[in-house]
PDB file of N, CA, C and O in Angstrom:
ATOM      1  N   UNK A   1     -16.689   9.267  28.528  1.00  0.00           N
ATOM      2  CA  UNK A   1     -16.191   8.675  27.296  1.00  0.00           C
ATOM      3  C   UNK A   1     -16.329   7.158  27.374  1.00  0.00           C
ATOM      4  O   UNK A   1     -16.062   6.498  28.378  1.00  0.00           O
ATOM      5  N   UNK A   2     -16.844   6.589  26.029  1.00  0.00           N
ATOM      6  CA  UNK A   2     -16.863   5.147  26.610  1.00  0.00           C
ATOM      7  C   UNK A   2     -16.009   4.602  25.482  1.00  0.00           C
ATOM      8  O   UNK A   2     -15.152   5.331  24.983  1.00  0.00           O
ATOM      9  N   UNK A   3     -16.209   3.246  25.013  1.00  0.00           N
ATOM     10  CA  UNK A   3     -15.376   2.503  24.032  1.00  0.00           C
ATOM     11  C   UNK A   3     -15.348   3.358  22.832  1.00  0.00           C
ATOM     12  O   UNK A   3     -14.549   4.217  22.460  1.00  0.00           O
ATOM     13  N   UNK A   4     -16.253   2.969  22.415  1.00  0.00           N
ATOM     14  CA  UNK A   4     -16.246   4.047  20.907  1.00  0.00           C
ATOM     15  C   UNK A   4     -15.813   5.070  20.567  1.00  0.00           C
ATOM     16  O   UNK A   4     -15.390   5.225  19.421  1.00  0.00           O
ATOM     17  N   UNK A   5     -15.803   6.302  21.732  1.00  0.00           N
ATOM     18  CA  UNK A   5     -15.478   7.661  21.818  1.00  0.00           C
ATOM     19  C   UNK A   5     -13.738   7.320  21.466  1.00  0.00           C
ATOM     20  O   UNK A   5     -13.084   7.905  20.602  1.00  0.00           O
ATOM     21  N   UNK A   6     -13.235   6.248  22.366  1.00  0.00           N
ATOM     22  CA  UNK A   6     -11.704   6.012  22.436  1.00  0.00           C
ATOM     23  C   UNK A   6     -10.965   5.720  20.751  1.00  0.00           C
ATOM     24  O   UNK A   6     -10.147   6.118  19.921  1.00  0.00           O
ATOM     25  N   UNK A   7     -12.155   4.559  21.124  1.00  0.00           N
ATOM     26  CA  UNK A   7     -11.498   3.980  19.606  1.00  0.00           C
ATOM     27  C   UNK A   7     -12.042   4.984  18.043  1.00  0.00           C
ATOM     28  O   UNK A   7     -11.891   4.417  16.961  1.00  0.00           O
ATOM     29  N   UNK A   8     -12.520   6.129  18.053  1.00  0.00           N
ATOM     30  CA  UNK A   8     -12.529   7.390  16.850  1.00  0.00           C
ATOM     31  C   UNK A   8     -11.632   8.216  17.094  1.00  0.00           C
ATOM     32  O   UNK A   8     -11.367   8.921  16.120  1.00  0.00           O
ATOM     33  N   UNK A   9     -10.839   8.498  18.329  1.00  0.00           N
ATOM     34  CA  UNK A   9      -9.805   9.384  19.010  1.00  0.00           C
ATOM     35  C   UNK A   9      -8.414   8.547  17.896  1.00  0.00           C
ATOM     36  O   UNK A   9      -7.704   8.864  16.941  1.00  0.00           O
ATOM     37  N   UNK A  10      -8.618   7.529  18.651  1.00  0.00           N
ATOM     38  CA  UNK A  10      -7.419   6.635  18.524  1.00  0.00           C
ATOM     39  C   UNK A  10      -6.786   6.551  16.606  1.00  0.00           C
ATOM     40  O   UNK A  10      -5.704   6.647  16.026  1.00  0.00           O
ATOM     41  N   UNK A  11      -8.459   6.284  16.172  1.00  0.00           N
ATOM     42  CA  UNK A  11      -8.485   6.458  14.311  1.00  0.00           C
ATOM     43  C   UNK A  11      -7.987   7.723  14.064  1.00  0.00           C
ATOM     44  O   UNK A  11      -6.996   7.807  13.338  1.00  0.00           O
ATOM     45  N   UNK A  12      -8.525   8.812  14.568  1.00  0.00           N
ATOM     46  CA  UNK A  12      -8.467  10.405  14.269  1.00  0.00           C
ATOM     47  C   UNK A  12      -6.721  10.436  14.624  1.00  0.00           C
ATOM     48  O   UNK A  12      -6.168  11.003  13.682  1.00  0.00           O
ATOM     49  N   UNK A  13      -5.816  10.047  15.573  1.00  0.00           N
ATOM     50  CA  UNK A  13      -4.911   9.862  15.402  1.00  0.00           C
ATOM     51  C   UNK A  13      -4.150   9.245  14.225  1.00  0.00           C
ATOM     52  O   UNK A  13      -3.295   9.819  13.552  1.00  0.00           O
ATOM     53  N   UNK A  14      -4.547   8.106  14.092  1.00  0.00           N
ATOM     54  CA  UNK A  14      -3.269   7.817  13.039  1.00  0.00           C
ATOM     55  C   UNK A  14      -3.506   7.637  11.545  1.00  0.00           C
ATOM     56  O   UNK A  14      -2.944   6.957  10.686  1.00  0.00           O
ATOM     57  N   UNK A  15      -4.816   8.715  11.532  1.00  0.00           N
ATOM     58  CA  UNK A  15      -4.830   8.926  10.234  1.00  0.00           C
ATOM     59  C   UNK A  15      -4.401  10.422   9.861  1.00  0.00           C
ATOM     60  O   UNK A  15      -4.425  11.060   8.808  1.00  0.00           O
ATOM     61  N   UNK A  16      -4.010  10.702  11.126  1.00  0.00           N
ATOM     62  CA  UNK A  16      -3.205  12.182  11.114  1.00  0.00           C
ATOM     63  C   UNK A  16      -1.656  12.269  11.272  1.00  0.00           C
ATOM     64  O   UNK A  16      -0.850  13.181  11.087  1.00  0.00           O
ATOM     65  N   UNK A  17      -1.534  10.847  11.724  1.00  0.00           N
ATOM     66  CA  UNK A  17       0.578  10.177  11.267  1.00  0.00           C
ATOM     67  C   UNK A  17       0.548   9.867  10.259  1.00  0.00           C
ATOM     68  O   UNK A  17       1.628   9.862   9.667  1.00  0.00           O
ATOM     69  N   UNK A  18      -0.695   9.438   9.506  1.00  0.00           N
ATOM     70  CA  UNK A  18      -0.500   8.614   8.306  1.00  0.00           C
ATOM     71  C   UNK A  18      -0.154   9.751   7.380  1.00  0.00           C
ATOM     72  O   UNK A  18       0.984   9.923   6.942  1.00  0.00           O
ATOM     73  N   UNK A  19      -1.298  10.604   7.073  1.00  0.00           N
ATOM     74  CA  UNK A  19      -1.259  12.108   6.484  1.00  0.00           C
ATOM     75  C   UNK A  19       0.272  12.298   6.547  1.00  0.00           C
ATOM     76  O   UNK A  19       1.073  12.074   5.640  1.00  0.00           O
ATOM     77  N   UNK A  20       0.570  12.839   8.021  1.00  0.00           N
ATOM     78  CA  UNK A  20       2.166  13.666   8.022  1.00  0.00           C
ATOM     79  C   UNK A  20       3.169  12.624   7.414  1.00  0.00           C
ATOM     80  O   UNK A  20       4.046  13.218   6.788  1.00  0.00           O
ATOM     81  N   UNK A  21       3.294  11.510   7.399  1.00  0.00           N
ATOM     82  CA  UNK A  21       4.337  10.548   7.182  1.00  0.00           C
ATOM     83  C   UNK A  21       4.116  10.704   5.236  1.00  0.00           C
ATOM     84  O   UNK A  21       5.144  10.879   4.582  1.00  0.00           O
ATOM     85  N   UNK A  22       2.834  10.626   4.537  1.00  0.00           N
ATOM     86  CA  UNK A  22       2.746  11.051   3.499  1.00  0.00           C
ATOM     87  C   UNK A  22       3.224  12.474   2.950  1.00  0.00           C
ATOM     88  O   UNK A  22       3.690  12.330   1.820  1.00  0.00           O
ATOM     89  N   UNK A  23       3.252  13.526   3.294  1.00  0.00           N
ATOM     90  CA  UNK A  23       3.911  14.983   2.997  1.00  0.00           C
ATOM     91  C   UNK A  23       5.267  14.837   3.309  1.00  0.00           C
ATOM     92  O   UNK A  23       5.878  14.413   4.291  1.00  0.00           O
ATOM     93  N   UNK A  24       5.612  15.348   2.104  1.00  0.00           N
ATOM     94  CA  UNK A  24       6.909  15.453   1.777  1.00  0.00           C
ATOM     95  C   UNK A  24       7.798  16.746   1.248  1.00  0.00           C
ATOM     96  O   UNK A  24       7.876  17.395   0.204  1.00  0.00           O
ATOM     97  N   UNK A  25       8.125  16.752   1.931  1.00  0.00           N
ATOM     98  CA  UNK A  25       8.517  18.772   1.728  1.00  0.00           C
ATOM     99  C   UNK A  25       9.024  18.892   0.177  1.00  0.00           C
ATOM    100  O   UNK A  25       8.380  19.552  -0.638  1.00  0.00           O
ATOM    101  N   UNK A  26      10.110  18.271  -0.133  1.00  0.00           N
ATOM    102  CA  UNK A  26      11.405  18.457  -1.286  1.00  0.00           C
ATOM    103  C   UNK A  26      10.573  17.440  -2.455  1.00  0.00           C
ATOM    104  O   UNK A  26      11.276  16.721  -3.166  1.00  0.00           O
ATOM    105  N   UNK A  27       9.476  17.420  -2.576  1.00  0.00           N
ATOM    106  CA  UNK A  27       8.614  16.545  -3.504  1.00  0.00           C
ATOM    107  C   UNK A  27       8.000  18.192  -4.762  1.00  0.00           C
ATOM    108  O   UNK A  27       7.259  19.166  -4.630  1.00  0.00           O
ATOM    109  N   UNK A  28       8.687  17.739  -5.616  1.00  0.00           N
ATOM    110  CA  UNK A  28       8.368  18.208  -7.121  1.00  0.00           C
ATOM    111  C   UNK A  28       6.411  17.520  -7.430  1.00  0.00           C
ATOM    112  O   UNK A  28       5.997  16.366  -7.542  1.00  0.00           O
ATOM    113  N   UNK A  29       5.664  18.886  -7.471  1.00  0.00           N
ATOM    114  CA  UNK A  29       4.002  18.064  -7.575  1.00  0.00           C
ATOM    115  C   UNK A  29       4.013  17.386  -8.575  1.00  0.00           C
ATOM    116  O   UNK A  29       5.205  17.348  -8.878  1.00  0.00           O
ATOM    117  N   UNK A  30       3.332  16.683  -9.467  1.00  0.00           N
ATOM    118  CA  UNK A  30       2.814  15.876 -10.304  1.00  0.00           C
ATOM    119  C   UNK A  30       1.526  15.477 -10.534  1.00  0.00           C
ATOM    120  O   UNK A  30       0.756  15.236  -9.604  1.00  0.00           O
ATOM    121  N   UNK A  31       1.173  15.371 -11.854  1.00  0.00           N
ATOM    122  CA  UNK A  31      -0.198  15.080 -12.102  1.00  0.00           C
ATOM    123  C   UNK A  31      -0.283  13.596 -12.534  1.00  0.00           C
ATOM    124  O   UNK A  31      -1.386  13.160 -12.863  1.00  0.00           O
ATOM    125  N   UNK A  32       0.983  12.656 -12.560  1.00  0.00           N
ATOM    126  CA  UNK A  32       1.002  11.485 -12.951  1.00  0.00           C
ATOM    127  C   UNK A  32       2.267  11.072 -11.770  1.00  0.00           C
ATOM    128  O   UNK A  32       3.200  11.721 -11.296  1.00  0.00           O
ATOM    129  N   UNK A  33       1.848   9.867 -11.603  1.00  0.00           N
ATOM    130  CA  UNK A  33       2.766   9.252 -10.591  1.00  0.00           C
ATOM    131  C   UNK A  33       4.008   9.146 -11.185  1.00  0.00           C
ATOM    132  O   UNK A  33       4.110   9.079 -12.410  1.00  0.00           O
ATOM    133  N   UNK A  34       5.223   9.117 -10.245  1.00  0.00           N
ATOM    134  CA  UNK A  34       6.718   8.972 -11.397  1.00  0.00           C
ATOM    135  C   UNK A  34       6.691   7.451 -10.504  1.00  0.00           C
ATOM    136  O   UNK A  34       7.918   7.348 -10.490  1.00  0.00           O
ATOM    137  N   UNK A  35       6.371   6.594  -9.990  1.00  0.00           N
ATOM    138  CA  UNK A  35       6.589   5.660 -10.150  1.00  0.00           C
ATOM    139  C   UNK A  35       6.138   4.441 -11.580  1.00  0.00           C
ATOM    140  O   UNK A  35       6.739   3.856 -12.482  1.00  0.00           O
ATOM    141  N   UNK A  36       4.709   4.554 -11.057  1.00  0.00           N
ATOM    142  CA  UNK A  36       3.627   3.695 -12.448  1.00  0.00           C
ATOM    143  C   UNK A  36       3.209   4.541 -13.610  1.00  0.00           C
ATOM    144  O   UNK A  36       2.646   4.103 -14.613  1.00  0.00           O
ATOM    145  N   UNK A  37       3.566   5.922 -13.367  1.00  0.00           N
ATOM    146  CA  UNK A  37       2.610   6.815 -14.543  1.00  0.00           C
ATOM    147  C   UNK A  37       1.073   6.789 -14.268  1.00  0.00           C
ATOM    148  O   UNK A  37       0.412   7.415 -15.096  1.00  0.00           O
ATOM    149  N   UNK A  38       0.349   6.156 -13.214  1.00  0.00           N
ATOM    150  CA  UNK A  38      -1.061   6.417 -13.349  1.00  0.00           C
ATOM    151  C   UNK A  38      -1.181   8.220 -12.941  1.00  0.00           C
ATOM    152  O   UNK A  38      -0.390   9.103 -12.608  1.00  0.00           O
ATOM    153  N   UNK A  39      -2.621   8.106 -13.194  1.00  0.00           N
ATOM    154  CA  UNK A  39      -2.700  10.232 -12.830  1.00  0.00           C
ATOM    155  C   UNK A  39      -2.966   9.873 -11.437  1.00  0.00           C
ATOM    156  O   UNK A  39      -3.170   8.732 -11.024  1.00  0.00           O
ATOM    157  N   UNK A  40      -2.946  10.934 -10.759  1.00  0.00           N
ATOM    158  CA  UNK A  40      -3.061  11.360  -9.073  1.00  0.00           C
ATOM    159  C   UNK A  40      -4.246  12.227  -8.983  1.00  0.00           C
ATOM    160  O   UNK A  40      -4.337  13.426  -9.244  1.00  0.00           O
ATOM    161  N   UNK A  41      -5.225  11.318  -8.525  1.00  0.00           N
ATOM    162  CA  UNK A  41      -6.474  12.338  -8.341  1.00  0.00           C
ATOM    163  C   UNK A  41      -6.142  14.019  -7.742  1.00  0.00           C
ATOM    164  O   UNK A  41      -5.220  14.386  -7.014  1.00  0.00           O
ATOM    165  N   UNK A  42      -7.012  14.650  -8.218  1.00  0.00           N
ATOM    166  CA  UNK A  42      -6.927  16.238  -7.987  1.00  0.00           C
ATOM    167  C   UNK A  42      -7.070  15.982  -6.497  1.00  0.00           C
ATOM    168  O   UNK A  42      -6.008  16.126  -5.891  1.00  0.00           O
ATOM    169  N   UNK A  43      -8.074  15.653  -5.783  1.00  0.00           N
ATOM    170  CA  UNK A  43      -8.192  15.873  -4.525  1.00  0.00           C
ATOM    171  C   UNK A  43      -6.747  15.301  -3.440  1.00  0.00           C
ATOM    172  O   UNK A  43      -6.303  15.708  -2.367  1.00  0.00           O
ATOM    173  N   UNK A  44      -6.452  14.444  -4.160  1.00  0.00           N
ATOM    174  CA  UNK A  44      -4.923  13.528  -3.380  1.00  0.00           C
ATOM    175  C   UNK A  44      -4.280  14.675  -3.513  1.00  0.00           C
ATOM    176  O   UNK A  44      -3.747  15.302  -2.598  1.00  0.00           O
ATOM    177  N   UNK A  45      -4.323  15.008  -4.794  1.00  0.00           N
ATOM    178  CA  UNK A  45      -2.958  16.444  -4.759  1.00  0.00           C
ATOM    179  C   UNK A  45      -2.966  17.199  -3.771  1.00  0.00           C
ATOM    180  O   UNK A  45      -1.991  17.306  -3.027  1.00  0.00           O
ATOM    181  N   UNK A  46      -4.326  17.990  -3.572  1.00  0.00           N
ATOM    182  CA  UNK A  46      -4.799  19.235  -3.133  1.00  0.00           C
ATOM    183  C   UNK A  46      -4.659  18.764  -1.289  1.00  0.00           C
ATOM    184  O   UNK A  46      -4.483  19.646  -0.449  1.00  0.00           O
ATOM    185  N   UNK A  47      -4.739  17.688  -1.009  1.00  0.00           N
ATOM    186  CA  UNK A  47      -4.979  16.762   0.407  1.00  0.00           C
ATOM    187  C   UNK A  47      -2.792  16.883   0.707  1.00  0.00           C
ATOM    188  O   UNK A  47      -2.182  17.054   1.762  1.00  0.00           O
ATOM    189  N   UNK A  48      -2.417  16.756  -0.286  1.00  0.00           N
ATOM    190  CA  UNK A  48      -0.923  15.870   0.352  1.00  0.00           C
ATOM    191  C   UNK A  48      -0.182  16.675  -1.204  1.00  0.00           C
ATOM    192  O   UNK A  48      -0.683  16.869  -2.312  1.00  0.00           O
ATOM    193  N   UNK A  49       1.080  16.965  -0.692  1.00  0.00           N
ATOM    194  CA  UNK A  49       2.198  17.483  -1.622  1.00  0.00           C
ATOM    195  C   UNK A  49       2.713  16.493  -2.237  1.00  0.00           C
ATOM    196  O   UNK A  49       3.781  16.300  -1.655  1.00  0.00           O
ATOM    197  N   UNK A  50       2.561  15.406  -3.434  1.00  0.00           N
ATOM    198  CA  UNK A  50       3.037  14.231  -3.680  1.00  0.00           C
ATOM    199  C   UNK A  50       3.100  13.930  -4.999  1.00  0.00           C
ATOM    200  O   UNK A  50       2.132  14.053  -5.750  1.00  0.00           O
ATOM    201  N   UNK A  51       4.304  13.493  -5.381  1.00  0.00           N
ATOM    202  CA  UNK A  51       4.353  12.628  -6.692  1.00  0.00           C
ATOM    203  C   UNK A  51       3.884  11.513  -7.008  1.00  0.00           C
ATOM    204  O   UNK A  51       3.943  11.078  -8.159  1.00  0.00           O
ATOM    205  N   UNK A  52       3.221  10.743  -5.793  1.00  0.00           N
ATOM    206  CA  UNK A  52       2.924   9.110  -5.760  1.00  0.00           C
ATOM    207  C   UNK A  52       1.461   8.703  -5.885  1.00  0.00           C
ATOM    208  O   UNK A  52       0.624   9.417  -5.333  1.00  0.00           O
ATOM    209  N   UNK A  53       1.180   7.914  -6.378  1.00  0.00           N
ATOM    210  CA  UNK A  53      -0.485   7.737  -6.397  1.00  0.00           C
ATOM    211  C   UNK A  53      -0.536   6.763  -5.040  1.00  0.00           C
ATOM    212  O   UNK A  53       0.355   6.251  -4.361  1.00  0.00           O
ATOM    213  N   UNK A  54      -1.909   6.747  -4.968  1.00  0.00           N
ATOM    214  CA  UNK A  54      -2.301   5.780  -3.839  1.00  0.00           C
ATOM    215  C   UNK A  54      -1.850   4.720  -3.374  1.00  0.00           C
ATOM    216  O   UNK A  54      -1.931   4.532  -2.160  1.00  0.00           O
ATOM    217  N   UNK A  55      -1.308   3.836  -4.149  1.00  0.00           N
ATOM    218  CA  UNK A  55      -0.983   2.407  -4.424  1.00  0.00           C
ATOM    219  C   UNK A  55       0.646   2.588  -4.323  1.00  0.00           C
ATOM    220  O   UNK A  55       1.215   1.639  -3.784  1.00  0.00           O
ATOM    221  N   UNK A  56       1.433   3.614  -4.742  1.00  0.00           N
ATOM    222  CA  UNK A  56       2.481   3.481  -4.683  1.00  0.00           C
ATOM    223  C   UNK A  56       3.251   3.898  -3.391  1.00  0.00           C
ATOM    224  O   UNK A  56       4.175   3.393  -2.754  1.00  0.00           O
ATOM    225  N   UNK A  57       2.340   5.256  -3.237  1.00  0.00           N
ATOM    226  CA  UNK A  57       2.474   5.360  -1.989  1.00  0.00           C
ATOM    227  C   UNK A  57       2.218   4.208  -0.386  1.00  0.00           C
ATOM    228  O   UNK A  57       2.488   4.638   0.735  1.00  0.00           O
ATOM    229  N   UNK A  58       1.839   3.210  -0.551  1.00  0.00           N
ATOM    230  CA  UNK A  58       0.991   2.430   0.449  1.00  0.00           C
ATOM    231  C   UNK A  58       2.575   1.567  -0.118  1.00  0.00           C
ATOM    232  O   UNK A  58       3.416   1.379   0.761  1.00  0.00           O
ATOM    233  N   UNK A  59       2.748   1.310  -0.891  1.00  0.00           N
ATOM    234  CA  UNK A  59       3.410   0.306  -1.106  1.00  0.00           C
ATOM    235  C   UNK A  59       4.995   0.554  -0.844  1.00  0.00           C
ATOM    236  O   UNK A  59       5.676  -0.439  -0.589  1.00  0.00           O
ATOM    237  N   UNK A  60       5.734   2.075  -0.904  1.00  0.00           N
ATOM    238  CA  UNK A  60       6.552   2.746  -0.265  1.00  0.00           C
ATOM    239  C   UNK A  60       6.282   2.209   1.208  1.00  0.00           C
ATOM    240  O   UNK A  60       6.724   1.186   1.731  1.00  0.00           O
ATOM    241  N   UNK A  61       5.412   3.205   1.748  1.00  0.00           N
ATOM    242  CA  UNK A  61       5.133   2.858   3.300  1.00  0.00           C
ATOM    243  C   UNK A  61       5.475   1.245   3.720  1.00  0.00           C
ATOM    244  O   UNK A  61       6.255   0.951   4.625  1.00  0.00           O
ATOM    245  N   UNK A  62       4.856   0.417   3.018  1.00  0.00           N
ATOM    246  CA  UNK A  62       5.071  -1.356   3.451  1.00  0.00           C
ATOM    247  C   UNK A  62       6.499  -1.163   4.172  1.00  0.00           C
ATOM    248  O   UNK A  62       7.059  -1.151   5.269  1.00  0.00           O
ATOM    249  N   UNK A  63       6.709  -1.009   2.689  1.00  0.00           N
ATOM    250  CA  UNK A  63       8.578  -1.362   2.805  1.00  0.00           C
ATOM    251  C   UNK A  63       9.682  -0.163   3.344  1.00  0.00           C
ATOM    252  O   UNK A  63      10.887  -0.411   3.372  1.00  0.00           O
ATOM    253  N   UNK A  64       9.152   1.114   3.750  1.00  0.00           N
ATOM    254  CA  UNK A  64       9.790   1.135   4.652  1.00  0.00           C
ATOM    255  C   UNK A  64       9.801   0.527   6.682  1.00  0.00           C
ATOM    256  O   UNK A  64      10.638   0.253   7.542  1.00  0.00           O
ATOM    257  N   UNK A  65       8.576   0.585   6.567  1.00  0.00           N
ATOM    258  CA  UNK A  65       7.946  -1.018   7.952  1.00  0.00           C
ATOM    259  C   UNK A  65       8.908  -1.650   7.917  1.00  0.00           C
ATOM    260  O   UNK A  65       9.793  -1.613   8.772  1.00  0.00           O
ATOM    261  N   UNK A  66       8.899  -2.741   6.338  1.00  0.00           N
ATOM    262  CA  UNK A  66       9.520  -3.874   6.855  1.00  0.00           C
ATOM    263  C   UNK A  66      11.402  -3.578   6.846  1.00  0.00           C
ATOM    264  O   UNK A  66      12.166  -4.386   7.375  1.00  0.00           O
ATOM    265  N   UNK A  67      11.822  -2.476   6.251  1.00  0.00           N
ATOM    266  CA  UNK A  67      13.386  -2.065   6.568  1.00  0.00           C
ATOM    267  C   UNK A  67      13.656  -1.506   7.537  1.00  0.00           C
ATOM    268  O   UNK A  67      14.867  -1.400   7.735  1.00  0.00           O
ATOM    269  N   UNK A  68      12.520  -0.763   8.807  1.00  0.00           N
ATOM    270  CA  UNK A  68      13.033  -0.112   9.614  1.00  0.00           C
ATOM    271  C   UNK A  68      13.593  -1.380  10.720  1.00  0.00           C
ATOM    272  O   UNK A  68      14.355  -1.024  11.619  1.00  0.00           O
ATOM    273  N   UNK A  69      13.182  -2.885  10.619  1.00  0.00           N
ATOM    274  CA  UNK A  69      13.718  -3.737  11.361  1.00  0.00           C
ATOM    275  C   UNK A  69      14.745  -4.208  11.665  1.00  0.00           C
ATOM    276  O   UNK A  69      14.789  -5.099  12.514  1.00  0.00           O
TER     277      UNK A  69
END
């Protein structure tokens, strides 16, 4: 294994915390975000159990970062 092999391991990881930290069990689906109202691509749906679009979701995540301090 050399550098590279590590560092796609390492990606393949935490885009697989990122995933789980996104699913949300007690989440009602939606075809429009209940934060902004934009729609939630079909594939986001079908990928993750979620009411949140992309942007809102990322932007949740920030701020729980910066409150877990």
């Amino acid at each position: 294994m050399d550098a590279a092999d590590n560092a796609q391991i390492e990606i393949e990881r935490e885009q697989e915390r990122q995933l789980a930290n996104l699913k949300q069990e007690d989440v009602q689906e939606s075809l429009e975000c209940i934060e902004c109202g934009a729609d939630i691509p079909e594939e986001r749906r079908k990928a993750v159990k979620t009411n949140l679009c992309i942007g809102c979701a990322e932007l949740r995540e920030i701020q729980r970062r910066q409150f877990r301090r």
